[in-house]
C-alpha positions in Angstrom: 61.1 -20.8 -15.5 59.2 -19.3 -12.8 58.7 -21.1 -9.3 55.0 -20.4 -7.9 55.1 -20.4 -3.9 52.0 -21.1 -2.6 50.7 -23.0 0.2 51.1 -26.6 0.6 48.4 -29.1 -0.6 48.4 -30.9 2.9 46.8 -28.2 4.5 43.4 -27.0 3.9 42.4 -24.2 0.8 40.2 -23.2 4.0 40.0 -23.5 7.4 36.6 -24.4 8.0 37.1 -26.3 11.3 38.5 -23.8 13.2 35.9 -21.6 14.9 34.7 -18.0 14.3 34.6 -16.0 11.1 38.4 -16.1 10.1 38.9 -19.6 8.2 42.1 -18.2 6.1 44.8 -17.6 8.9 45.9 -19.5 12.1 45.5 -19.4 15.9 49.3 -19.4 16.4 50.6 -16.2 17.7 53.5 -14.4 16.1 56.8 -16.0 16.9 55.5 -19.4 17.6 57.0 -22.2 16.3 53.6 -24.7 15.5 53.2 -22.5 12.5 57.0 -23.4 11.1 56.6 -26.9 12.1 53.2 -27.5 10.5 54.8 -26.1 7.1 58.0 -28.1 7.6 56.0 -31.1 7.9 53.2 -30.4 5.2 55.8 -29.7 2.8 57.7 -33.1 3.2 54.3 -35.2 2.8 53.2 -33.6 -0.1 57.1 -33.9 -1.8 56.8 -37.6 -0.8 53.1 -38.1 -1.9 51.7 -39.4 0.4 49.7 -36.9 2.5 46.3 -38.9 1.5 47.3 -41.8 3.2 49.2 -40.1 6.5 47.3 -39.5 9.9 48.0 -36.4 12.2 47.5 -37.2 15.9 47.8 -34.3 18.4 46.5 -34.3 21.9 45.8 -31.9 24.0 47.6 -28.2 24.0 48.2 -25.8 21.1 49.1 -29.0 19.0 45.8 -29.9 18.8 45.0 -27.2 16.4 46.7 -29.3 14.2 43.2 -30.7 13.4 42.1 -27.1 11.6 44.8 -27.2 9.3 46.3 -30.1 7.9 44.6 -32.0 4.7 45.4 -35.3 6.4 43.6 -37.8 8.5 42.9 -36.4 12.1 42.5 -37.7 15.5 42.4 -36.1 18.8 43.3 -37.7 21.5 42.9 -37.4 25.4 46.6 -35.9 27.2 49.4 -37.3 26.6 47.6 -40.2 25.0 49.2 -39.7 21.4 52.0 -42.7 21.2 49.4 -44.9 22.6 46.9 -44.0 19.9 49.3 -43.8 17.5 50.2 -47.2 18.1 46.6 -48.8 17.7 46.2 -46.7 14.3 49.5 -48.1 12.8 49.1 -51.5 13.4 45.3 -51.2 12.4 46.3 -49.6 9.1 50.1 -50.5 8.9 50.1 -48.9 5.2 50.0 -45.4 6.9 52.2 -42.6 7.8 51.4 -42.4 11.7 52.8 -38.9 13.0 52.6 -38.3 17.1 53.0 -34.5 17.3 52.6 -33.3 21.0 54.6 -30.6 23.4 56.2 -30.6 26.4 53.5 -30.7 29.0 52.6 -33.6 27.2 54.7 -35.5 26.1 57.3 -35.3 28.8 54.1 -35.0 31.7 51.0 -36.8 31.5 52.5 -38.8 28.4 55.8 -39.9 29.7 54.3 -43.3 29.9 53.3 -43.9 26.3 56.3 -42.4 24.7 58.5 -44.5 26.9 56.6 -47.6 25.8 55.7 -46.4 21.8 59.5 -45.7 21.6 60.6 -48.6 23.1 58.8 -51.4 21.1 60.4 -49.8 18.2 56.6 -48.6 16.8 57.2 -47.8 13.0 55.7 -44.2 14.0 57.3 -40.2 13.9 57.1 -38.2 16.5 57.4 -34.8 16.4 58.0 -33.3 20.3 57.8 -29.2 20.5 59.8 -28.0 23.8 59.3 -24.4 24.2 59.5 -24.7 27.8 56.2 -24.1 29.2 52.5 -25.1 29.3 52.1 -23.4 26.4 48.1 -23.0 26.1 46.8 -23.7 29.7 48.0 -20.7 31.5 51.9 -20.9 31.5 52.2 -23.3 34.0 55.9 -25.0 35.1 56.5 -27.8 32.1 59.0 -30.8 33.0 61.6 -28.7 30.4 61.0 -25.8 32.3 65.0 -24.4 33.3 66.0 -23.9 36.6 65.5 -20.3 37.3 62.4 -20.0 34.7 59.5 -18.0 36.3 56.1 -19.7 35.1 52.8 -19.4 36.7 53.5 -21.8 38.8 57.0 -21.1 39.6 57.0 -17.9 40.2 60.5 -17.3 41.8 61.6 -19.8 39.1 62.2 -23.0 39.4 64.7 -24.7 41.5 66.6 -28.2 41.1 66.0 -28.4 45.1 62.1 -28.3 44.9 61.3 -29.4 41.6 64.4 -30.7 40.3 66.1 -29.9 36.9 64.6 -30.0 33.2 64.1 -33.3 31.5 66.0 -34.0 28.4 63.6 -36.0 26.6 65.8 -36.8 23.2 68.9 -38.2 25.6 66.3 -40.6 27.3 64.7 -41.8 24.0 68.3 -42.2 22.6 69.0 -45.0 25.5 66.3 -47.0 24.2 67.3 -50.3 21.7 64.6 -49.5 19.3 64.7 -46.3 18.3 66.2 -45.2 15.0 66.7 -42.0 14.5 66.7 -39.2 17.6 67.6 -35.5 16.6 67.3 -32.4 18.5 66.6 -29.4 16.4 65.4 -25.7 16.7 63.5 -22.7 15.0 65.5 -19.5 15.8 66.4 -18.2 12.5 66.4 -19.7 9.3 70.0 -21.4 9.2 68.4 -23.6 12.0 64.8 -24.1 10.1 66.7 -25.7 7.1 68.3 -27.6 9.7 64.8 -28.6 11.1 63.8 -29.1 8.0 66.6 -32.3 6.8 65.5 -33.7 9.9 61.7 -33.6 9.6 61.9 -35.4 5.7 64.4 -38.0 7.4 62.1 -39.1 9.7 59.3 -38.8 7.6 61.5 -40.8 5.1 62.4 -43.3 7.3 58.6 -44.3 8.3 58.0 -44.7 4.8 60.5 -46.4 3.5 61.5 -48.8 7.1 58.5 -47.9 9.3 61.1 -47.0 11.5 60.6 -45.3 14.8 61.7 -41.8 15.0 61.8 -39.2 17.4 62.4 -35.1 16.6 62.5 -32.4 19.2 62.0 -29.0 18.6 63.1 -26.2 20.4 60.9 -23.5 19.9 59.4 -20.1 21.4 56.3 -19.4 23.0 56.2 -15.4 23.3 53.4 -15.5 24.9 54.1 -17.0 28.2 57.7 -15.8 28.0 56.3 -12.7 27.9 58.9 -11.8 24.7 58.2 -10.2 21.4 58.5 -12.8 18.5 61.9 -11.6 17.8 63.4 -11.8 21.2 61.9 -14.7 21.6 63.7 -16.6 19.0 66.6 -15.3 19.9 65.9 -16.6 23.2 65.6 -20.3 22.2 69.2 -19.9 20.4 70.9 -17.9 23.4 69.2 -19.9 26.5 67.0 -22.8 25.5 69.9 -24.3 23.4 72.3 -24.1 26.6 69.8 -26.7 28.8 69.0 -28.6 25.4 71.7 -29.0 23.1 71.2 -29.6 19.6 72.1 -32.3 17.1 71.3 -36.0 16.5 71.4 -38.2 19.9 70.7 -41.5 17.9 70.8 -42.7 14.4 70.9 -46.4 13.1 69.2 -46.0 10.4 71.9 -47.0 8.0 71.9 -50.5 8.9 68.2 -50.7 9.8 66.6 -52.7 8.0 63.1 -52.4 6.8 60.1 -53.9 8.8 57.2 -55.3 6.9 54.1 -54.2 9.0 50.8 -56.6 8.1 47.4 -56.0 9.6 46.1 -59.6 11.5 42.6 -60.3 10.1 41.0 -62.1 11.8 38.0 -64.6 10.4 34.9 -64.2 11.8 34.9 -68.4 12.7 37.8 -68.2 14.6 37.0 -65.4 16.8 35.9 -68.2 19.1 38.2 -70.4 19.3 40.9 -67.6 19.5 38.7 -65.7 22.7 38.1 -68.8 23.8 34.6 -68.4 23.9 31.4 -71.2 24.1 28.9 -71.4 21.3 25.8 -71.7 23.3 22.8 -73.4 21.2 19.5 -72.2 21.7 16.1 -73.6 20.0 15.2 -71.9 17.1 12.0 -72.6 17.3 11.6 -71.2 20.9 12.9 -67.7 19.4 11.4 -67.8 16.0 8.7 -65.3 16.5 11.6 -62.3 17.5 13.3 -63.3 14.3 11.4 -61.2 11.9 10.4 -58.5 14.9 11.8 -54.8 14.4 14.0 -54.0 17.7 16.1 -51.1 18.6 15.5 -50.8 22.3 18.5 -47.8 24.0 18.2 -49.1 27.6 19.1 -46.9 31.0 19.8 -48.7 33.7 20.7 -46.8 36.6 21.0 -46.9 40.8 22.9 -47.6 43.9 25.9 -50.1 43.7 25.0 -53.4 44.8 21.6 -53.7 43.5 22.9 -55.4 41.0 22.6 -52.6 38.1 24.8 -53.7 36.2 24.3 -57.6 36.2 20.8 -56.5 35.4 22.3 -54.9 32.2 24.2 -58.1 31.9 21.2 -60.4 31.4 19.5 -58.3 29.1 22.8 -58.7 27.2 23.3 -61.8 27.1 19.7 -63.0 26.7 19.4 -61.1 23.6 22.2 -62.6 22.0 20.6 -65.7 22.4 17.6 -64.0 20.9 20.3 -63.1 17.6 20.1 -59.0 18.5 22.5 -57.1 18.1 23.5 -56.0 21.5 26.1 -54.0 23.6 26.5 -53.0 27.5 28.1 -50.1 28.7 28.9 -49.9 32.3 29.3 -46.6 34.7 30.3 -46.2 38.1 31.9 -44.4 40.6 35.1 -45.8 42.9 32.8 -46.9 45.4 30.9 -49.3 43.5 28.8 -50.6 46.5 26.8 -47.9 47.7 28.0 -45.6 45.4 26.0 -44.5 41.9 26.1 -46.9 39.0 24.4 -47.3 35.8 25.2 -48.9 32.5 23.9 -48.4 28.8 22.5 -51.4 27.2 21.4 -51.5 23.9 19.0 -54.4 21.8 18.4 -54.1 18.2 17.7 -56.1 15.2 20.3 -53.5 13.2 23.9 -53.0 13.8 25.3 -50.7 16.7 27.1 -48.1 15.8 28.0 -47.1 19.5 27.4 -48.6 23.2 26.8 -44.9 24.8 22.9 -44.9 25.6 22.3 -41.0 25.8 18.4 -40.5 25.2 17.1 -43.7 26.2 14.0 -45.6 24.7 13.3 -47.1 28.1 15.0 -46.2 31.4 14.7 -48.5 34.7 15.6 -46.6 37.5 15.8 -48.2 40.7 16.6 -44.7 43.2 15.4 -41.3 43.3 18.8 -40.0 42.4 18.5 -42.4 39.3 15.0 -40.7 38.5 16.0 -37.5 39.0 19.4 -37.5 37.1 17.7 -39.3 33.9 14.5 -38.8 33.6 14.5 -35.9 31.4 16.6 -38.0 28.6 14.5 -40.6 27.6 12.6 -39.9 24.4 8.8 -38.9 24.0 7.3 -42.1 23.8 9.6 -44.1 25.9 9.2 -45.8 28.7 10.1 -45.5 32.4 10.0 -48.3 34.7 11.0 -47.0 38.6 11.2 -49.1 42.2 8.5 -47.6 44.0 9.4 -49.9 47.0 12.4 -47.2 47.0 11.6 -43.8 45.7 8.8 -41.7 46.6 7.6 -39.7 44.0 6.5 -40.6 40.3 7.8 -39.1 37.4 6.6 -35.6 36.3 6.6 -37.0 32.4 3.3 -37.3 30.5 4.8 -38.1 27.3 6.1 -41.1 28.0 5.0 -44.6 29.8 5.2 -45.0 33.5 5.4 -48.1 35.2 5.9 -48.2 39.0 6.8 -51.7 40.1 7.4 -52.8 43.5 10.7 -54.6 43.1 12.4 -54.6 45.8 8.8 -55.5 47.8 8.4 -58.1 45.8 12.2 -59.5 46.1 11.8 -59.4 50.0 8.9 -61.6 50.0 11.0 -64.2 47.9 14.0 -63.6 50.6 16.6 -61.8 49.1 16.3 -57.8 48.2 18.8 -58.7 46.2 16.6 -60.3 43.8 15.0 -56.9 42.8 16.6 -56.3 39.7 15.8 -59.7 38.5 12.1 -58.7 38.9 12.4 -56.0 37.0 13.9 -58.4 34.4 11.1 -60.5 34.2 8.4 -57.4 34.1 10.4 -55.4 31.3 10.6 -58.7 29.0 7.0 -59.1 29.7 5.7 -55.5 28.9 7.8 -55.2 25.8 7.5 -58.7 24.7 11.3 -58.5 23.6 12.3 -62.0 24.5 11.2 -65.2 25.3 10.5 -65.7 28.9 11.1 -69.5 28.7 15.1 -69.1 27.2 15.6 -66.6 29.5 15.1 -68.7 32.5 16.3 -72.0 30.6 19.8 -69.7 30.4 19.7 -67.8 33.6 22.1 -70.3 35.1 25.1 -70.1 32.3 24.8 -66.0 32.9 24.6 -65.5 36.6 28.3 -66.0 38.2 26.5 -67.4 41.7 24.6 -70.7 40.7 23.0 -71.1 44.6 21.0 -67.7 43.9 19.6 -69.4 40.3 16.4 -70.9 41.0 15.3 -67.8 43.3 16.0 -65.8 40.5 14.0 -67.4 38.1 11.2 -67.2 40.3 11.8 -63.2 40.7 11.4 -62.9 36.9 8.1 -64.6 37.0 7.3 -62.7 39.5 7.7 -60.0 37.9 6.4 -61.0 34.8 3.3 -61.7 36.7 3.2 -58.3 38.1 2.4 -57.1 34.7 0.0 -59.8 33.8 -1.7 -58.5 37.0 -1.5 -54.9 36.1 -3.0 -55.4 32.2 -5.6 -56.9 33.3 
C-alpha cells in the first residue's frame, strides 16, 4: 500500500489572498517556525474532521498571515485582541473549534490583559502562543520574552533585568490559574521536538472538542531573521539558549478528571429583548405616521462640528424620532478626548430597509455646523445629496454643484430664541421639513421623552419650528 503525502485539506489548494503573483508558497522565511506550526495544526483538524466548522483567529504580527493559508474560518483582530475575540465567537457559536494563535509581542504585550482573563474564566478555547523571542514582523524590537543580554532594535546592548527586567514566562503564569486544563511548553528545533509539538497540538485540539476545555501551548521557535542566524543555527539556537530561559514540558494538566462542559448559545426572543434591557415601549399614533409607512427611505446622515453644539444629541433625535416613525435606524458617534470644543461628529442612518452597518462613509446628506466640518466632508457626500451648513458660523459655501446646498442661519436663529445652544435643534426642524422624512407633529409631541434636560424642551420645540419655517420661507 502506498501513502500519498500531500498537503493538508485545511489549507488552501491556492493562496489567493495573499498578495502579489506567487499564490503557491508562503511569506514565512526559511527557518521560521509559523510554517511547522500551521502544518502541525492543519494536520490535527483535518484527522479530527472538523476543519469546516473551526475558526482561526490571529492578530496582529506574522501570525496574521494565518488568514492566506488556512481553509478554515478567519478573523483578524486588532493587537493583542485574540482571547477577547475568541471569546465572543465561542460563546456565539459554541459548536466551534475556537483557536487563539498569536506571538510574543502579543500575547505577552499588548494582550496580557485578554489572555489573563480568556484563561482564567476557563474559555473552552486553544491557544497556540509562538515565543521566538522578538517582535518578529515590526522591526525586531525588545519582546516581553526577550533574554537578558539579547540585543534587539531596541535593546541594543541587550537587555538588562536592571532596566527592563527579565523575560516573562507566560506557560508558568497560565498554569497558576484554576481554570486552565492543559498548559505545555514545547519547541521546533529538530524533529524529535516537532513530534513532540505535535502530541501536544492534537491534545489540545482534542480536548476543545471533546470538553471545550481551555488550553494553552507555547512554542519556542526561531525567527532568523531578527536573530540575524541562518535557519539552521537558528534552530539550534532555540534548543541551546531559548530552552535554558523557557524550559520545556507540561506546566499544567487536569484534563483527566475534567469533565466535559456543555456550551449552549442564549437566544434570545425578540419579545423579551425589552423586558430583559429594560427598555419602554413608547406608543405612537399610527395614523399620525401612516403616510411614511409605505415611503422608500435610506437617508446616510453626516453630522459633524465642534463639541458642545450638540452634534451628537442632534444625531440622537433623528434616531430616536425615526424609530417612532418604524425606520430602521442606527447612530454612530465620533469624537476626540476633548469633547467640548474639540471635533465631533456621528453617523446616522434612516431607512425603510435593514442596516447592514452604522459607519456613514459617503453620505446622502451632510449637516455641517463649522468650516473644519465643511472642509473635512464635503467631498464625501454623493452626487445628488444634500448639504445643509451653519452660515451664522462658517464663511464660505460649498464649491459642489452636484449636490443641494442649503445655508441656514442656525445659530442666528437659536440666539434670537436665547440659547445658541438651540442651533442644532433648528437644523432639526429644517432637515425634517426639506426632506419631508418625518412628521413634524411626533417629533415635537416626543421631544421631551428624548432630550435628557426637560427645562430646555419647550424652547426646543420652538427651534424646530423655527427652522421648519425657515424653509417654508425659503420655497417660497
Amino acid at each position: 500500500m502506498n501513502t500519498i503525502l500531500k498537503k493538508s485539506t485545511s489549507f488552501y489548494d491556492v493562496y489567493e489572498r495573499r498578495p502579489g503573483a506567487d499564490k503557491l508558497t508562503t511569506t514565512y522565511c526559511p527557518g521560521c517556525g509559523h510554517g511547522v506550526l500551521h502544518k502541525l495544526i492543519a494536520e490535527a483538524l483535518e484527522d479530527f474532521g472538523v476543519r469546516d466548522k473551526t475558526i482561526f483567529i490571529s492578530p496582529v504580527g506574522c501570525s496574521v498571515f494565518a488568514y492566506y493559508y488556512f481553509h478554515t474560518g478567519n478573523v483578524q483582530v486588532a493587537h493583542g485582541r485574540a482571547p477577547a475575540v475568541a471569546t465572543g465567537l465561542k460563546r456565539a457559536h459554541p459548536e466551534s473549534v475556537v483557536i487563539s494563535y498569536q506571538g510574543d509581542g502579543d500575547l505577552a504585550a499588548i494582550g496580557t490583559a485578554e489572555i489573563m482573563h480568556a484563561a482564567n474564566r476557563g474559555e473552552g478555547i486553544t491557544v497556540f502562543f509562538v515565543n521566538n523571542a522578538v517582535y518578529g514582523m515590526t522591526g525586531g524590537q525588545m519582546a516581553p520574552t526577550t533574554l537578558v543580554g539579547q540585543k534587539t532594535m531596541t535593546t541594543p546592548r541587550g537587555r538588562t533585568f536592571e532596566n527592563e527586567g527579565s523575560p516573562i514566562r507566560m506557560s508558568e503564569i497560565i498554569a497558576t490559574l484554576d481554570a486552565p486544563v492543559f498548559v505545555e511548553r514545547v519547541m521546533l528545533s529538530d524533529t524529535k521536538s516537532t513530534m513532540h509539538a505535535r502530541q501536544a497540538v492534537r491534545k489540545a485540539l482534542k480536548l476543545q472538542i471533546e470538553k471545550n476545555a481551555f488550553s494553552f501551548i507555547e512554542v519556542l521557535s526561531a525567527c532568523p531573521s531578527q536573530l540575524k542566524m541562518t535557519p539552521s543555527r537558528s534552530k539550534l539556537w532555540v534548543k541551546e539558549v531559548l530552552e535554558k530561559q523557557f524550559p520545556l514540558g507540561v506546566k499544567k494538566d487536569i484534563s483527566a478528571e475534567f469533565e466535559k462542559r456543555t456550551f449552549a448559545r442564549n437566544v434570545v426572543k425578540n419579545e423579551d429583548i425589552h423586558d430583559i434591557l429594560n427598555i419602554v415601549t413608547v406608543d405612537v399614533d399610527s395614523e399620525k405616521i401612516r403616510q411614511y409607512q409605505d415611503k422608500p427611505i435610506n437617508e446616510e446622515i453626516k453630522v459633524a462640528g465642534f463639541g458642545g453644539q450638540g452634534v451628537l444629541s442632534l444625531g440622537t433625535v433623528l434616531s430616536e424620532m425615526g424609530m417612532r416613525h418604524n425606520y430602521e435606524v442606527s447612530w454612530l458617534p465620533s469624537y476626540g478626548p476633548e469633547m467640548r470644543g474639540g471635533t465631533a461628529n456621528c453617523s446616522v442612518k434612516i431607512s425603510n430597509k435593514k442596516i447592514g452597518s452604522p459607519l456613514v462613509a459617503n453620505p446622502t446628506i451632510l449637516i455641517a455646523m463649522n468650516r473644519p466640518s465643511l472642509d473635512k466632508f464635503e467631498n464625501d457626500v454623493v452626487s445628488g445629496g444634500l448639504i445643509m451648513y451653519d452660515n451664522s458660523l462658517i464663511d464660505r459655501e460649498p464649491v459642489r454643484d452636484d449636490v443641494d446646498v442649503i445655508p441656514i442661519p442656525a445659530t442666528k436663529i437659536a440666539d434670537e430664541l436665547g440659547n445658541t445652544k438651540a442651533a442644532n435643534m433648528v437644523i432639526v426642524g429644517a432637515l425634517i421639513a426639506y426632506k419631508d422624512l418625518m412628521s413634524q407633529q411626533v417629533i415635537l409631541e416626543s421631544l421631551g421623552d428624548v432630550l435628557k434636560r426637560k427645562n430646555l424642551v419647550e424652547m426646543n420645540r420652538n427651534a424646530i419650528l423655527r427652522g421648519a419655517e425657515f424653509i417654508r420661507n425659503l420655497k417660497k
